[in-house]
C-alpha positions as CSV (number, residue, x, y, z in Angstrom):
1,X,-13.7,-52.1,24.3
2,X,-11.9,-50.0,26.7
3,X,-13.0,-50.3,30.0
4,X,-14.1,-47.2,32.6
5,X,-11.8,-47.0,35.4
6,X,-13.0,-45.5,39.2
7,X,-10.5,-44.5,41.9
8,X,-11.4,-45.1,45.6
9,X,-9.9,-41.9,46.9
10,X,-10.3,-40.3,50.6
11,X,-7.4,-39.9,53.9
12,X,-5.9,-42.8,55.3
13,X,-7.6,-46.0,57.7
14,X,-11.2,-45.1,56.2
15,X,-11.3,-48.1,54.2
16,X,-10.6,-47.8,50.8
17,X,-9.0,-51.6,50.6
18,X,-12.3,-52.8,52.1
19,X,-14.3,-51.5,49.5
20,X,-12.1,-52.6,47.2
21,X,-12.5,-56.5,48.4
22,X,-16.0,-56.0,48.6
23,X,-16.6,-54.5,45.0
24,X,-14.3,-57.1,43.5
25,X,-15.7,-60.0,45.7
26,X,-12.9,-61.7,46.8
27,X,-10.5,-60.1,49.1
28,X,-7.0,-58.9,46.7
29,X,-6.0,-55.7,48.9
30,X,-4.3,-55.9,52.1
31,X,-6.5,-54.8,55.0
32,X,-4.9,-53.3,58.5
33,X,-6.4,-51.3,61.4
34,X,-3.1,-49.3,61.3
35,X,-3.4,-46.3,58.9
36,X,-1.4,-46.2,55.6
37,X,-1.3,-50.0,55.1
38,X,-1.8,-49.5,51.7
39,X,0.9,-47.8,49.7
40,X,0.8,-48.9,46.0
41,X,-2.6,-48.6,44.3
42,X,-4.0,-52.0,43.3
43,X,-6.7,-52.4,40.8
44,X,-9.3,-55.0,40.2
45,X,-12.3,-55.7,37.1
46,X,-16.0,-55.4,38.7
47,X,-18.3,-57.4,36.6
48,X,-21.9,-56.6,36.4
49,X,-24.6,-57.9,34.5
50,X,-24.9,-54.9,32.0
51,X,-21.7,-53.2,32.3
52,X,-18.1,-53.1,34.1
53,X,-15.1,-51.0,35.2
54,X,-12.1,-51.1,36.6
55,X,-11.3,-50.0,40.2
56,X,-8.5,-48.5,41.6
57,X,-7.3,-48.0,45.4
58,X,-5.4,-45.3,46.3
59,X,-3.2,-44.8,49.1
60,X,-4.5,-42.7,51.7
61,X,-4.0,-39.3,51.4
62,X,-2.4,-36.8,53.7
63,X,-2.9,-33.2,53.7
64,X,0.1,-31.6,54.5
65,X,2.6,-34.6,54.1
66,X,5.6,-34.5,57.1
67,X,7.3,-37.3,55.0
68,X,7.9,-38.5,51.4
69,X,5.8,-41.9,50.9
70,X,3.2,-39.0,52.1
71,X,4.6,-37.0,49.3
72,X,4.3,-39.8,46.8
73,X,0.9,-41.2,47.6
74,X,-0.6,-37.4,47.5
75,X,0.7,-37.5,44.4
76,X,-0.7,-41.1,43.0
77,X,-3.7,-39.3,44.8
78,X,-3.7,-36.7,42.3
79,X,-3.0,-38.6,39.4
80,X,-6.3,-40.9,40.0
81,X,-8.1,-37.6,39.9
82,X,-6.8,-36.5,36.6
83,X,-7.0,-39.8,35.1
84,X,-10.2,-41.9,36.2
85,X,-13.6,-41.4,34.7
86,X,-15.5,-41.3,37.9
87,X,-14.0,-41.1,42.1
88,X,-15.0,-42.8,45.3
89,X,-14.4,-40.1,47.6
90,X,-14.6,-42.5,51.3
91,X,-15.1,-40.8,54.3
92,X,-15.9,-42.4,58.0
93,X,-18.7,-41.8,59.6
94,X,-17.8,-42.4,62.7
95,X,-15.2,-39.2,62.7
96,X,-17.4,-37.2,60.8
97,X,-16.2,-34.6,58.5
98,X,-12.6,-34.5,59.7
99,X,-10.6,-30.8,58.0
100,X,-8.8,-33.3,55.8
101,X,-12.3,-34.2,54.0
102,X,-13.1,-30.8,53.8
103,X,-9.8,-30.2,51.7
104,X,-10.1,-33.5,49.4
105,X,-13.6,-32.2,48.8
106,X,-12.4,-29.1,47.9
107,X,-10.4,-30.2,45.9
108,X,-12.1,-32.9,43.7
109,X,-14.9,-30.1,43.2
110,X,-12.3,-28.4,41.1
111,X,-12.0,-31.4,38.9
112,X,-14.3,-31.8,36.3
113,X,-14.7,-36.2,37.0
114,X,-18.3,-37.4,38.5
115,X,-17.7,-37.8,42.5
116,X,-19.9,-40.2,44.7
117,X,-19.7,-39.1,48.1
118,X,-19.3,-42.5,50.4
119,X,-20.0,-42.3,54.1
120,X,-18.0,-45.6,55.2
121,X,-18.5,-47.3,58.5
122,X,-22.4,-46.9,59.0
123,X,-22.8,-50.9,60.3
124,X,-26.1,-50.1,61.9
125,X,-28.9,-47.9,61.1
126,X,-28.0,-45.7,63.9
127,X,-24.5,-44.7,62.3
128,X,-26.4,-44.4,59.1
129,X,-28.3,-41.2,61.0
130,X,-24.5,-39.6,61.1
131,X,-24.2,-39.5,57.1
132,X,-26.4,-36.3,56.7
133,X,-23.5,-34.3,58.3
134,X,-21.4,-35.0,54.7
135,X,-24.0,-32.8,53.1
136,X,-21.5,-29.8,54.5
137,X,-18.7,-31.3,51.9
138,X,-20.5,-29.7,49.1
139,X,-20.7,-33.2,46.8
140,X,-24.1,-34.3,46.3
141,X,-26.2,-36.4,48.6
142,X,-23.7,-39.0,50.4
143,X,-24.7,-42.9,50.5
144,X,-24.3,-44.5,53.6
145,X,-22.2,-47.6,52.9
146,X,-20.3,-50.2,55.4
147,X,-17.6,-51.8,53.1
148,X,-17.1,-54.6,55.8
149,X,-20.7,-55.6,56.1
150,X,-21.6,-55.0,52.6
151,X,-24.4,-52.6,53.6
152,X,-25.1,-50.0,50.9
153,X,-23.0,-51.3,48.4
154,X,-25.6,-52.2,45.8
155,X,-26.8,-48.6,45.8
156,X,-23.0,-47.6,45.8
157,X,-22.2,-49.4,42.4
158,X,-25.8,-48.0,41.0
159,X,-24.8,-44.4,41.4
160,X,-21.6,-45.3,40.1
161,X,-22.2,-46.7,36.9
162,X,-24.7,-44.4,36.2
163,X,-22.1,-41.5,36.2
164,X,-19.5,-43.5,34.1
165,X,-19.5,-43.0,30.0
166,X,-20.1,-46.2,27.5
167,X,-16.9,-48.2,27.1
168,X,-15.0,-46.9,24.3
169,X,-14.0,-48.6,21.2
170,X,-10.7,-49.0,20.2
171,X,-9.9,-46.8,17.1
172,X,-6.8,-48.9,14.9
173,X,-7.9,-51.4,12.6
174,X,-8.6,-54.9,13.7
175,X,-5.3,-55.3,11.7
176,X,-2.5,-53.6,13.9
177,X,-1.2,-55.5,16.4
178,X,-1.5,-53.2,19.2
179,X,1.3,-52.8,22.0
180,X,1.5,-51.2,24.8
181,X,4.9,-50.1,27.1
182,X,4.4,-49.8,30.5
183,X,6.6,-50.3,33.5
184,X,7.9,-48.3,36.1
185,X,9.2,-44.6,36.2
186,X,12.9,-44.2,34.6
187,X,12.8,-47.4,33.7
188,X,13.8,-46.7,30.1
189,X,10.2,-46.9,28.2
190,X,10.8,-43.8,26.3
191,X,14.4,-44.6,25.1
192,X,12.7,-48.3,24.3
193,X,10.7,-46.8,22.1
194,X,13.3,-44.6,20.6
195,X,14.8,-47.8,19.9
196,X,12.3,-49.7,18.2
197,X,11.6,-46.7,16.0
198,X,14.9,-46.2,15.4
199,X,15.1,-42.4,16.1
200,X,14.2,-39.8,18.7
201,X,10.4,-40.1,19.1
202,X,9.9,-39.3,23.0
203,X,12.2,-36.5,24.7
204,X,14.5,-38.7,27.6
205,X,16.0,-37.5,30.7
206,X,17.3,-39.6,33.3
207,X,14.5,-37.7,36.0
208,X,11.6,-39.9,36.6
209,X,8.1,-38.7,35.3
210,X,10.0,-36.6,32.2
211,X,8.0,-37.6,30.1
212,X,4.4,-38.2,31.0
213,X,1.1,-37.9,28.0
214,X,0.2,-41.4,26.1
215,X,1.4,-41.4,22.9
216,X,0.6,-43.7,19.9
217,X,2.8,-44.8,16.8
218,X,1.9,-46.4,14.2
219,X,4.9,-48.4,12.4
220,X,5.4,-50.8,9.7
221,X,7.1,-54.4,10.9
222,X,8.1,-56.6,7.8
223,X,4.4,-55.6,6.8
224,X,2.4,-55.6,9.9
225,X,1.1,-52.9,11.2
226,X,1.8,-52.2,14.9
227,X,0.9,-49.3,16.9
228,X,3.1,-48.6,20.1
229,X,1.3,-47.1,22.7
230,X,3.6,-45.4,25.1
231,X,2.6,-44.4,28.5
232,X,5.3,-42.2,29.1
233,X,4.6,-40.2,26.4
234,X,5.9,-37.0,25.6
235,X,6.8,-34.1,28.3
236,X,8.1,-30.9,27.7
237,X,11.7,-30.4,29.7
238,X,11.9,-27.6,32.3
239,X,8.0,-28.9,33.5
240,X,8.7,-31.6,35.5
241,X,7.4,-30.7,39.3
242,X,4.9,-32.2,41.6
243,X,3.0,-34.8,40.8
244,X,4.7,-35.3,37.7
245,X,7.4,-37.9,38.3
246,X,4.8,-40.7,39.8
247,X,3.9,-43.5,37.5
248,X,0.3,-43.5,36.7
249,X,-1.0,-46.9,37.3
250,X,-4.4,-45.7,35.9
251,X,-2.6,-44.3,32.4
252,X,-0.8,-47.7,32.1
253,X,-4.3,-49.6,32.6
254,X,-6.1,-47.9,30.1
255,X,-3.3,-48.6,27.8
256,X,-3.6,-52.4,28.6
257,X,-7.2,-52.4,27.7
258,X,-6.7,-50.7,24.1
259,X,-3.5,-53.4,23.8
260,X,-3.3,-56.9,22.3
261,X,0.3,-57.3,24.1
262,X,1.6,-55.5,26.8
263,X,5.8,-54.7,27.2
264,X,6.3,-54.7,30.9
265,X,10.0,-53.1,31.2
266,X,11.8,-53.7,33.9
267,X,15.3,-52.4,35.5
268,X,18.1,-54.4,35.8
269,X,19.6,-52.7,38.8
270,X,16.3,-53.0,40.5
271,X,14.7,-56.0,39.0
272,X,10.9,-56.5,40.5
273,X,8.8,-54.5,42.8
274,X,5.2,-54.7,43.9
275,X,3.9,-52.1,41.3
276,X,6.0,-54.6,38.6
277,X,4.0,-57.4,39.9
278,X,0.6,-55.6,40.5
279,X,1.0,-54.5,36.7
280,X,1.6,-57.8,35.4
281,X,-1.2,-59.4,37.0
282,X,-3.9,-57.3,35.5
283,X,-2.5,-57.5,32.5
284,X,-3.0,-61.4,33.1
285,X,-6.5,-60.7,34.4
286,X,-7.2,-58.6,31.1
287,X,-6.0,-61.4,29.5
288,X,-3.5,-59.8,27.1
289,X,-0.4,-60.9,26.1
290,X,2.7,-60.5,27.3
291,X,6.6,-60.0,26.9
292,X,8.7,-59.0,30.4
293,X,11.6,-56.7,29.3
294,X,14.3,-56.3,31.8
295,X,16.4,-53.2,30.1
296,X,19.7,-51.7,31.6
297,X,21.0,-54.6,31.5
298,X,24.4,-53.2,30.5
299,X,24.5,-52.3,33.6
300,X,24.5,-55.3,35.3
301,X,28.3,-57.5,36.1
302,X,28.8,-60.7,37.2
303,X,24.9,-62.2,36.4
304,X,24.3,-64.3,33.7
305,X,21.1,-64.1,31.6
306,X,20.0,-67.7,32.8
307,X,20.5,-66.0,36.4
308,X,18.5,-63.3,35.8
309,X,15.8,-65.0,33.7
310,X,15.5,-68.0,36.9
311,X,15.3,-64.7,38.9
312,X,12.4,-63.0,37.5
313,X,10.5,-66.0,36.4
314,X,10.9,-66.8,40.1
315,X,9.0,-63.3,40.4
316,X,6.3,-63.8,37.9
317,X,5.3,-67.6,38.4
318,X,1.7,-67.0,37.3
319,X,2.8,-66.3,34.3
320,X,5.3,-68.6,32.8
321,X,4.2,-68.5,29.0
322,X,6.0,-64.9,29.2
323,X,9.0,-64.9,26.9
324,X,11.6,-63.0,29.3
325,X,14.6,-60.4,27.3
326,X,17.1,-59.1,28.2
327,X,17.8,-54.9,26.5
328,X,20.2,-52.5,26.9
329,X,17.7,-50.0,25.1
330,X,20.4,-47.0,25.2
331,X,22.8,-49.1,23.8
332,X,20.5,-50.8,21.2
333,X,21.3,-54.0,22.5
334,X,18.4,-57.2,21.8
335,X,16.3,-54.8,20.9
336,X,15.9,-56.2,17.8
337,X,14.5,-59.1,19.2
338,X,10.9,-57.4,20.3
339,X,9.4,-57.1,16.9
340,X,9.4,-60.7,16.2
341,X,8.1,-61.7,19.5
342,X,5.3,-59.6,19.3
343,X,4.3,-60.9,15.8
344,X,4.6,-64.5,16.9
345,X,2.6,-63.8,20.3
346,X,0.1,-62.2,17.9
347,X,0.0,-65.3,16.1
348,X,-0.5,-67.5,18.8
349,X,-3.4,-65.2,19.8
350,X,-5.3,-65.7,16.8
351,X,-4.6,-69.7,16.7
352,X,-7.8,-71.1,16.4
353,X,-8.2,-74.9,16.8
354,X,-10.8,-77.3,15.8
355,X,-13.8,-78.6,18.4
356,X,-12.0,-82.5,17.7
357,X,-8.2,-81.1,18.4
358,X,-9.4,-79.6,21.4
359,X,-11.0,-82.6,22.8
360,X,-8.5,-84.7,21.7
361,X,-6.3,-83.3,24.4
362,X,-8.4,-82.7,26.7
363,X,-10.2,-85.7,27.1
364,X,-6.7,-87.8,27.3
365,X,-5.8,-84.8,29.9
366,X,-9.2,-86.1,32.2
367,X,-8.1,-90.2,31.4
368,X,-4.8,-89.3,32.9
369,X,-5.0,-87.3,36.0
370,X,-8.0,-87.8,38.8
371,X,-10.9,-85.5,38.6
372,X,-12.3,-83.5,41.3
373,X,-14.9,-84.5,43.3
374,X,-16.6,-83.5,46.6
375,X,-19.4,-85.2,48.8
376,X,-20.6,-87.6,46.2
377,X,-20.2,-85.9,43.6
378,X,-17.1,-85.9,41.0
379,X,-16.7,-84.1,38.3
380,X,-17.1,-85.0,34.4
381,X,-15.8,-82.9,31.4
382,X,-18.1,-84.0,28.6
383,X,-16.4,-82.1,25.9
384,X,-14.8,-78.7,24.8
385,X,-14.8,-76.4,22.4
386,X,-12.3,-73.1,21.2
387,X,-15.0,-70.2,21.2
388,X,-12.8,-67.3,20.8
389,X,-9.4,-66.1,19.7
390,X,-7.5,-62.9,20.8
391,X,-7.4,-64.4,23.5
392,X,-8.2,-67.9,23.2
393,X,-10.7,-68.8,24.8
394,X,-12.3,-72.4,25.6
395,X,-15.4,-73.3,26.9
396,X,-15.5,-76.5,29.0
397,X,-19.0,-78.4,29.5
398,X,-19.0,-80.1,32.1
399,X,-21.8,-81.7,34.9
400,X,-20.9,-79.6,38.1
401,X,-18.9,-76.4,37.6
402,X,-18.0,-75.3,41.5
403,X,-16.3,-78.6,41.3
404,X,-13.5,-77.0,39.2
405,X,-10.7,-76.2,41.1
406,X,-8.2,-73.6,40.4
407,X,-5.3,-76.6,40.3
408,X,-7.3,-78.6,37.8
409,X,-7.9,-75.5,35.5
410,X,-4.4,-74.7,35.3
411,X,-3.7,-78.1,34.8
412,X,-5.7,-78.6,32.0
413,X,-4.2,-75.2,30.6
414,X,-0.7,-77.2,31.2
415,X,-2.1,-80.2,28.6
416,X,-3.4,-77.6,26.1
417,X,-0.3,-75.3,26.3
418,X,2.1,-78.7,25.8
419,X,-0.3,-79.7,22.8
420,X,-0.7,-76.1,20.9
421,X,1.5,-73.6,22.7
422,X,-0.3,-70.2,22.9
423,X,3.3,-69.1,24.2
424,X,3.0,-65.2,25.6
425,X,-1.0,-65.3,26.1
426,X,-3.2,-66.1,28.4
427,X,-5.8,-68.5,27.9
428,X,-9.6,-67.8,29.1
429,X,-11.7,-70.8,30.3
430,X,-15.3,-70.8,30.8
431,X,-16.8,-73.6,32.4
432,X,-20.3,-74.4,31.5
433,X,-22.9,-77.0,32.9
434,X,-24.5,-79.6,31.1
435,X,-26.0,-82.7,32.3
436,X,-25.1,-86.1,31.2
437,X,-27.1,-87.4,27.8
């Protein structure tokens, strides 16, 4: 099921990376007093009991922009509003309704996408009074929220779910392995795909943002279905203007939750950025798999593979199990070698193992390495069991879960990956308590 997404969208230094901390409940977005700290949007899964999305933060967004990471984050701006299935608009209620609200407001009543109106800042119940003035933007009755203290936010999260629509199903088969291409602009996705089809699917053109609607195509790999899900997509030429040539981080998250394996491209002149990075961790947190493409790579001299590979593993250390390759997609060049990847990582998604193998492992992990404890109490992992695949998943029973560390989980995921593999996948654990028979 594919997962609702909601953008956090308003002008800068109201505190959209607050709200982001406190909806996710754990602080992943940098926070500063000085306006436009946050540039790139970054993205994080709320869990309910019932029901869950996605949220994304924006960058602060300036009416008017005097320069061009102005430019660009109007334009990422713009793209959430297109894209999400419900907005955050955040305003401050200390400054009141500033002209700059008054525009976004203007604007997002032109879209058709469900708006919650957020008065930010109201830490007492005297700056709660102050909200009623945001009746004057024209967006529904506003809720009087402060991100920081966590004031509000309960009746925040109601009114948004009950705007957003039912997580939808993905429509392929349970047979097609199903792969998305995301990565930066002008990073080569479209001629990638050109390449694994073997013809002229997308339109290319060296200007960032050519190409820009999702497409899906559904080929035939030594007879396995696969359906590549390009977030490009297709673009007529002669149409590319504002707004266009930004990378849609919202587009390429959607196409990670209909995916069993994402393609993260990269460029070799550039290697990694942040948005490479931010990408690739939510497509660990979705737990999907994985291959890291670094393309141009013709036009790279004087760096060896091993270099480059030591490079961006270097880059992506949470996720080692990624197979790393190396393209020259124009050129054709280790293309070939994609396919086959993607059928064994499918493979290794769908490994199931029995309830004995599993504790086999694990159990001689635990006799080998000390176990956490804290006060006077010490953890004990009575057994464990495979309950899912695609992706495996493993549910440990144990007598105090809080006592699992983040070091001990991924060094138990170290003993089962050196047993079984599960190269290019995540592996989900779910610790469980259980007392002692």
């Amino acid at each position: 099921m594919s997962k609702p997404i909601v953008a956090i969208v308003g002008r800068q230094n109201v505190g959209k990376s607050t709200l982001l901390n406190r909806l996710a409940g754990k602080r992943i977005a940098i926070v500063d007093d000085v306006p436009g700290t946050t540039r790139d949007r970054i993205m994080a899964d709320v869990s309910l009991a019932e029901t869950g999305f996605t949220v994304v933060d924006t960058g602060g967004l300036e009416l008017g922009p005097a320069s061009a990471m102005a430019q660009v984050v109007n334009e990422q701006v713009e793209v959430a509003t297109q894209e999400a299935d419900a907005i955050i608009f955040l305003t401050d209620v200390r400054d009141g309704v500033t002209p700059a609200d008054l525009e976004i407001a203007d604007r997002l009543r032109k879209t058709s996408k469900p708006v919650v109106l957020a008065a930010n800042k109201a830490d007492n119940p005297r700056a709660e009074g102050g909200v009623v003035e945001f009746y004057e933007l024209g967006l529904g009755e506003p809720v009087a929220i402060s991100a920081y203290h966590g004031r509000g936010i309960p009746e925040l999260v109601d009114r948004v779910v009950s705007l957003l629509p039912p997580p939808s199903p993905v429509s392929v088969g349970p047979e097609a392995i199903k792969v998305a291409i995301v990565g930066r602009p002008n990073v080569g996705k479209s001629t990638l795909l050109n390449a694994l089809l073997g013809g002229e699917r997308a339109i290319v053109d060296d200007a960032p943002g050519t190409t820009r609607d999702a497409i899906d195509t559904l080929v035939d790999f030594e007879g396995r279905s696969v359906l590549l899900i390009d977030t490009a997509g297709i673009k007529r030429r002669g149409r590319v203007g504002g707004g266009v040539g930004q990378y849609s981080v919202i587009r390429a998250l959607k196409a990670i939750e209909r995916a069993d394996i994402a393609l993260l491209v990269l460029d070799a002149e550039q290697m990694v950025a942040a948005q490479d990075t931010h990408i690739a961790g939510y497509i660990q947190q979705a737990a999907k798999g994985i291959i890291i493409i670094v393309n141009k790579w013709d036009l790279v001299e004087g760096v060896s593979t091993a270099e480059g590979e030591r490079y961006v593993r270097g880059q992506f250390r949470f996720m080692a199990h990624a197979p790393v390759l190396f393209t020259s997609a124009k050129l054709g060049r280790g293309v070939d070698k994609i396919m086959p990847q993607v059928v064994r990582i499918f493979k290794e998604r769908l490994k199931r193992l029995s309830t004995a193998m599993v504790n086999s492992v694990v159990q001689e992990a635990v006799a080998s390495h000390g176990l956490p404890r804290k006060g006077g109490r010490q953890l004990k992992v009575l057994y464990a069991t495979q309950a899912e695949v695609n992706p495996p998943t493993f549910v440990f029973f144990v007598n105090y879960p809080q006592l699992v560390h983040f070091s001990y989980q991924r060094y138990l995921e170290n003993r089962l990956r050196r047993a079984f593999g599960f190269g290019g996948t995540p592996l989900r654990f779910v610790f469980r308590a259980r007392e002692e028979s």
